[in-house]
C-alpha positions as a printed NumPy array, in Angstrom:
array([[  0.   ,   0.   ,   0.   ],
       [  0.898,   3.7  ,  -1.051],
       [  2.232,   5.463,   2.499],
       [  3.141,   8.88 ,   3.222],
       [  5.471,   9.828,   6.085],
       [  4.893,  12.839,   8.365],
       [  7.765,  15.384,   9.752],
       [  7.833,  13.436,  12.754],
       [  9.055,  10.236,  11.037],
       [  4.989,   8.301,  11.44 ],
       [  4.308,   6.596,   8.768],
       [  0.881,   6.415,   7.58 ],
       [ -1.045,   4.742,   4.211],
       [ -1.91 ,   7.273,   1.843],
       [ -5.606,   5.978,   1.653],
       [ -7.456,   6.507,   4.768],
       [-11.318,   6.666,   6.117],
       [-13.718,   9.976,   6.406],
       [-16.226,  10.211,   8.504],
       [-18.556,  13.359,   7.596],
       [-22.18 ,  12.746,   8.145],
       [-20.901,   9.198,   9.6  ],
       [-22.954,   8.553,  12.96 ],
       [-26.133,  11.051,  11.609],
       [-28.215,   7.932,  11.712],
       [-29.655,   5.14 ,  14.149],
       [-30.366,   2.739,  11.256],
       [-27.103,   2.78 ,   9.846],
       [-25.007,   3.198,  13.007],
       [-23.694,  -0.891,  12.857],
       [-23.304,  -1.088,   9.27 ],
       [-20.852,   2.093,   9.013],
       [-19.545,   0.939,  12.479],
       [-18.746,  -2.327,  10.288],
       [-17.883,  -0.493,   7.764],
       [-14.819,   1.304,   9.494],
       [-13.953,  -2.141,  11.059],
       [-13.581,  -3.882,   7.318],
       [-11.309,  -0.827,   6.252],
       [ -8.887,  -1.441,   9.64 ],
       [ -8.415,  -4.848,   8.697],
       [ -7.739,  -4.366,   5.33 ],
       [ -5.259,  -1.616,   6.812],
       [ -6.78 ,   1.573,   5.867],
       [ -5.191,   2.653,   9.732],
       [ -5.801,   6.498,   9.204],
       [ -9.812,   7.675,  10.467],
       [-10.751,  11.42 ,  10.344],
       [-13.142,  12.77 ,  12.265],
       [-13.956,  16.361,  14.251],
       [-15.902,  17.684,  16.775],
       [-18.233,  19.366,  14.513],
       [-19.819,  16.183,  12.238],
       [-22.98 ,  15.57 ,  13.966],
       [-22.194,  17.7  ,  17.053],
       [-20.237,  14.706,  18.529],
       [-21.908,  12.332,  16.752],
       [-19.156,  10.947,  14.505],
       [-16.498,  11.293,  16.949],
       [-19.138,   8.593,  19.197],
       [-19.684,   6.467,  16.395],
       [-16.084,   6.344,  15.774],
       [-14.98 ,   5.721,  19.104],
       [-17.051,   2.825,  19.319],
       [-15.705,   0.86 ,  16.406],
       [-12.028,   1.333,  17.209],
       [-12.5  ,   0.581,  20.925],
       [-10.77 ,  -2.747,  21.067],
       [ -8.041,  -1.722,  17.982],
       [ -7.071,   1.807,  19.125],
       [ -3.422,   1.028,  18.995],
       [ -3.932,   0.136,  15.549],
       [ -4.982,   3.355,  14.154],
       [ -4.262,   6.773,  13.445],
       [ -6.813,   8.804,  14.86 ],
       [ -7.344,  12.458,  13.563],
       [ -9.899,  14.873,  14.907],
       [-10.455,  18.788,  14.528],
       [-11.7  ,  21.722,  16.486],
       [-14.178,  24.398,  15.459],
       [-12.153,  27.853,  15.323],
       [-14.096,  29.41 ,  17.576],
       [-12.943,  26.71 ,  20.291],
       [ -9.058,  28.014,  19.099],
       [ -8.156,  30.247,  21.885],
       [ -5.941,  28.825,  24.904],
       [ -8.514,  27.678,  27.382],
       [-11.045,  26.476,  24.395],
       [ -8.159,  24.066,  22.742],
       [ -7.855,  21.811,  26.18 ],
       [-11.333,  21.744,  26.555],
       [-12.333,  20.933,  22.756],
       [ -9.641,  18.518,  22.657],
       [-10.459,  16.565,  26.222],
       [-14.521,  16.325,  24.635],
       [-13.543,  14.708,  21.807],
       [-11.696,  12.619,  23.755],
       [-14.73 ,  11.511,  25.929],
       [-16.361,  11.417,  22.384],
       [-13.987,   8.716,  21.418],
       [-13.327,   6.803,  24.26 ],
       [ -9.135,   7.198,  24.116],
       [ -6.476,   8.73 ,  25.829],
       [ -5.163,  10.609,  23.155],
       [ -5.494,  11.992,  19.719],
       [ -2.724,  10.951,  17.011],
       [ -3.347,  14.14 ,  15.082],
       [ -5.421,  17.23 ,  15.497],
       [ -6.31 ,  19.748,  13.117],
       [ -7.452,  23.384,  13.312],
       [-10.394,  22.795,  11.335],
       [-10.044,  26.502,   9.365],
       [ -8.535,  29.984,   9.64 ],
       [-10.659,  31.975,  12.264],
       [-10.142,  35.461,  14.523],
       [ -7.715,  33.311,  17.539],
       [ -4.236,  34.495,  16.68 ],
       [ -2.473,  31.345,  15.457],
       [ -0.015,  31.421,  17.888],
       [ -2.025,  30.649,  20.894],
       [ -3.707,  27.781,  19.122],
       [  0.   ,  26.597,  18.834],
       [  0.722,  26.962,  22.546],
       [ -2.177,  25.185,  23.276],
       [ -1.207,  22.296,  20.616],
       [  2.166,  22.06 ,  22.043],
       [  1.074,  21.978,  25.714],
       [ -1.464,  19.235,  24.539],
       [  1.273,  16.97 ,  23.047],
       [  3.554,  17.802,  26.074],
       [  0.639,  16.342,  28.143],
       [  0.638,  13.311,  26.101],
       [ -3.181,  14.198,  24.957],
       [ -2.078,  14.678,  21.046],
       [  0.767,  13.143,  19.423],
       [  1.065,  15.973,  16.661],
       [ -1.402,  18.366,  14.911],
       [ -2.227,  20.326,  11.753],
       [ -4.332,  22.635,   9.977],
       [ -7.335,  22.196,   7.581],
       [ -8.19 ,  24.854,   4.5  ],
       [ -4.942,  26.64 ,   4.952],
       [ -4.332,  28.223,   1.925],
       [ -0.461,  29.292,   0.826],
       [ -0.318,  32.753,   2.907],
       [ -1.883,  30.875,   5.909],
       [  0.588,  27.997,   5.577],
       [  3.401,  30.593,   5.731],
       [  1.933,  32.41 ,   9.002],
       [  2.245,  28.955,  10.591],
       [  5.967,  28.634,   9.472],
       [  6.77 ,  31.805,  10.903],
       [  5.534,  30.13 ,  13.986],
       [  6.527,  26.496,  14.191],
       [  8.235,  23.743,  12.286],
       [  5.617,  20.862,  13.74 ],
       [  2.487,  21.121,  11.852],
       [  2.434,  17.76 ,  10.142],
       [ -0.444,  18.224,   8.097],
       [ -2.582,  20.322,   5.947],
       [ -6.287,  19.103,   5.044],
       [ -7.796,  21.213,   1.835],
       [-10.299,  19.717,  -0.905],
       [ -8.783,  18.563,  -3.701],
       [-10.507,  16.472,  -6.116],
       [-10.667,  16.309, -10.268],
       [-13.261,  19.556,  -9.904],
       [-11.1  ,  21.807,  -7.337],
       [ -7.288,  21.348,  -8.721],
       [ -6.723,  24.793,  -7.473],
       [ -4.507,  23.675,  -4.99 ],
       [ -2.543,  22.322,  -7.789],
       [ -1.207,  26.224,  -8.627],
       [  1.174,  26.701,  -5.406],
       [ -0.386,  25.072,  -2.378],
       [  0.473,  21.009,  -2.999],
       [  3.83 ,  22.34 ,  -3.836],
       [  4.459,  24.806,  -1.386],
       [  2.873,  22.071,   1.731],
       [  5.543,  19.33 ,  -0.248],
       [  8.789,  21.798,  -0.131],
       [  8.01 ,  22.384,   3.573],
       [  7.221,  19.102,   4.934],
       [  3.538,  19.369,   5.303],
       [  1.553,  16.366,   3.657],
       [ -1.309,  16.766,   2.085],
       [ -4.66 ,  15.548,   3.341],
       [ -7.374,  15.676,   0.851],
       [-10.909,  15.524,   1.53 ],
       [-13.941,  15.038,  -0.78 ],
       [-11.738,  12.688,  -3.2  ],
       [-15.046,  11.965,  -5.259],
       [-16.305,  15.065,  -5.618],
       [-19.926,  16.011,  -3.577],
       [-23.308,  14.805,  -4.77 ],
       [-22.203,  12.129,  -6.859],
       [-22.133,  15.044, -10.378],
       [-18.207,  14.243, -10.699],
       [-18.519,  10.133, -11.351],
       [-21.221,  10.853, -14.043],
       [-18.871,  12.926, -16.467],
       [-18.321,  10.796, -19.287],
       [-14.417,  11.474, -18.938],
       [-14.267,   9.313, -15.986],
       [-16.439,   6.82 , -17.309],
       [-14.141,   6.593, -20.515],
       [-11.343,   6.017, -18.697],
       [-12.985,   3.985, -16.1  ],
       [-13.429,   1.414, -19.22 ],
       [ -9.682,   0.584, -19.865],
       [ -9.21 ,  -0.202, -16.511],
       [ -9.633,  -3.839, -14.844],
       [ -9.537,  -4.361, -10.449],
       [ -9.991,  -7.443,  -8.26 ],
       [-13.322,  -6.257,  -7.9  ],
       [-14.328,  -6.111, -11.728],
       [-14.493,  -3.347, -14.041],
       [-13.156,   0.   , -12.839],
       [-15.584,   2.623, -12.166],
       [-15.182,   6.461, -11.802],
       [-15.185,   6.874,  -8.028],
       [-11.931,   4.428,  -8.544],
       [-10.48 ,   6.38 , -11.243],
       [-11.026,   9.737,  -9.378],
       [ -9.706,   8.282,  -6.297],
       [ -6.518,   6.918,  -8.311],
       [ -6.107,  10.227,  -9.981],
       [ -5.628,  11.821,  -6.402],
       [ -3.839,   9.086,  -4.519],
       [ -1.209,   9.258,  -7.972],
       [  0.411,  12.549,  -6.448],
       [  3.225,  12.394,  -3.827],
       [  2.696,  13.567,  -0.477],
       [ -0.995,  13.024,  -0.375],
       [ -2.984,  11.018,   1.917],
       [ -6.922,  10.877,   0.851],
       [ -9.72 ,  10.638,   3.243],
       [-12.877,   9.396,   0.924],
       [-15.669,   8.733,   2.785],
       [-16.015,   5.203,   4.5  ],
       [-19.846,   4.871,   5.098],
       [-20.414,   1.068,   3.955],
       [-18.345,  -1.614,   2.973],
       [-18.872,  -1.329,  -0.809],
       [-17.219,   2.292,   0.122],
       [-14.359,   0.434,   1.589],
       [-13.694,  -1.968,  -1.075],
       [-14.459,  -0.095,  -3.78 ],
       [-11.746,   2.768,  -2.409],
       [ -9.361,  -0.168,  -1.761],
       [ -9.458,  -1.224,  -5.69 ],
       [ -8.469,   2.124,  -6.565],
       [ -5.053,   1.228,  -5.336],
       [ -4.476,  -1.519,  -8.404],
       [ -5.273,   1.043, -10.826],
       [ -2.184,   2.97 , -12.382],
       [ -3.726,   5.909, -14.286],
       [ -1.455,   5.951, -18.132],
       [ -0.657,   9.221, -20.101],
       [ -3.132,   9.076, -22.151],
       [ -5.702,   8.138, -19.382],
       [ -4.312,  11.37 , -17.366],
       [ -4.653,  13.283, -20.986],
       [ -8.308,  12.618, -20.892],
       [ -8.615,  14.004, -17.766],
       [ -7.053,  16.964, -18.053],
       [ -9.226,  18.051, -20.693],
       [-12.051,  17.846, -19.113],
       [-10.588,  18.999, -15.857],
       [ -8.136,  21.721, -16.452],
       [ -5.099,  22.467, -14.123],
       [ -5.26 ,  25.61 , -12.877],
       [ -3.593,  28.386, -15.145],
       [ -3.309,  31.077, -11.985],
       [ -3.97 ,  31.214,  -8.782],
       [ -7.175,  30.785,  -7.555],
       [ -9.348,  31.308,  -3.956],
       [ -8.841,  28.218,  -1.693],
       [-12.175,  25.861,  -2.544],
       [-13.609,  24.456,   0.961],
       [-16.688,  22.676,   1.914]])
């Protein structure tokens, strides 16, 4: 399996499990439960969560299926920004805690920019990990400016979670580079696109049909998620709600995308030709 390795020397697979909306409903809490469980044992060790899905409720769900295989995976959360000042960190971070049923956090992520100077957000981080509460921590939707502001500050953020996906390559411009340079891997979230609009455009589908898995035919959500995973430094969080999910982002790993399957992409996604405002959902 593709890994990436973080500034602290953890290794991680590049393919890992999200968990928005995950825990929004009674009737499917066992099968995503299960559905997390499959993706362990198949190795997927990296879960993302935060405080904010469902109020709690995906940080509960979560906690629950890892609670006999916590020292098997690499649990990230993320706090709100307007839980970022000193006092609000430590008492975010020890909720989501409770949420999940551990000790500690293996990464935790400032969810976006907000109006807490960056700096005490950093204290706080550091204080947590001297505590033994975090293990390391990040940012989410930092854009290239914001990425610099928390260089100025520290050399420990490990990660930096944006969208990126066939139908936001904006990142592509200065950001993937600039977080590679530095040391800060790249997190993506939304691999597939939102809605399901992305895996009907006939461009994925095309390609889709020169492309054989252990599962079958290749279909677009495995082409999109191969396109993404093809980069260096990336680690992608696609959505783990059922065990087709699971195996279905598992099969994108056998897929090597050609030239003339990334050709066909490209024109009917475009790189990015100048910079552009940092897409986030």
């Amino acid at each position: 399996m593709k890994t990436v390795t973080l500034r602290n020397g953890v290794t991680v697979p590049a393919l890992g499990m999200g968990t928005w909306s995950i825990g929004d409903s009674a009737s499917r809490r066992s099968s995503e439960i299960e559905s997390l469980r499959k993706g362990l044992e198949a190795g997927l060790r990296v879960i993302d969560t935060a405080e904010m899905y469902g109020n709690g409720r995906s940080e509960d769900l979560v906690g629950e299926a890892i609670t006999d295989v916590r020292e098997d995976v690499y649990l990230v959360s993320k706090i709100v920004p307007s839980n970022a000042s000193y006092d609000g960190v430590h008492k975010a971070c020890r909720r989501s805690l409770k949420h999940l049923g551990t000790e500690w956090l293996d990464l935790y992520l400032l969810h976006w920019h907000g109006g807490t100077q960056l700096e005490e957000t950093i204290r706080a981080f550091e204080d947590l990990k001297d505590d033994g509460l975090i293990r390391g921590w990040g940012v989410s939707n930092f854009d290239v400016d914001d990425m610099e502001e928390i260089e100025s500050l520290s050399e420990n953020c490990l990660v930096n979670q944006v969208l990126y996906n066939l139908e936001h390559r904006g990142t592509e411009f200065d950001l993937l580079d600039h977080d590679l340079k530095s040391g800060t891997v790249t997190m993506a979230y939304s691999p597939l696109g939102q809605g399901g609009e992305l895996l009907e455009h006939p461009a994925l589908k095309e390609v889709a049909s020169r492309h054989e898995t252990s599962l079958g035919p290749a279909d677009p959500a495995q082409i999109a998620l191969a396109w993404v995973l093809r980069r260096p430094n990336v680690l992608a969080i696609p959505k783990a709600a059922s065990e087709k999910h699971v195996a279905g982002n598992l099969a994108s790993l056998e897929i090597s995308l050609t030239d003339a399957d990334l050709k066909t992409l490209d024109g009917a996604f475009p790189s990015p030709k100048r910079k552009l405002s940092l897409a986030m959902i």
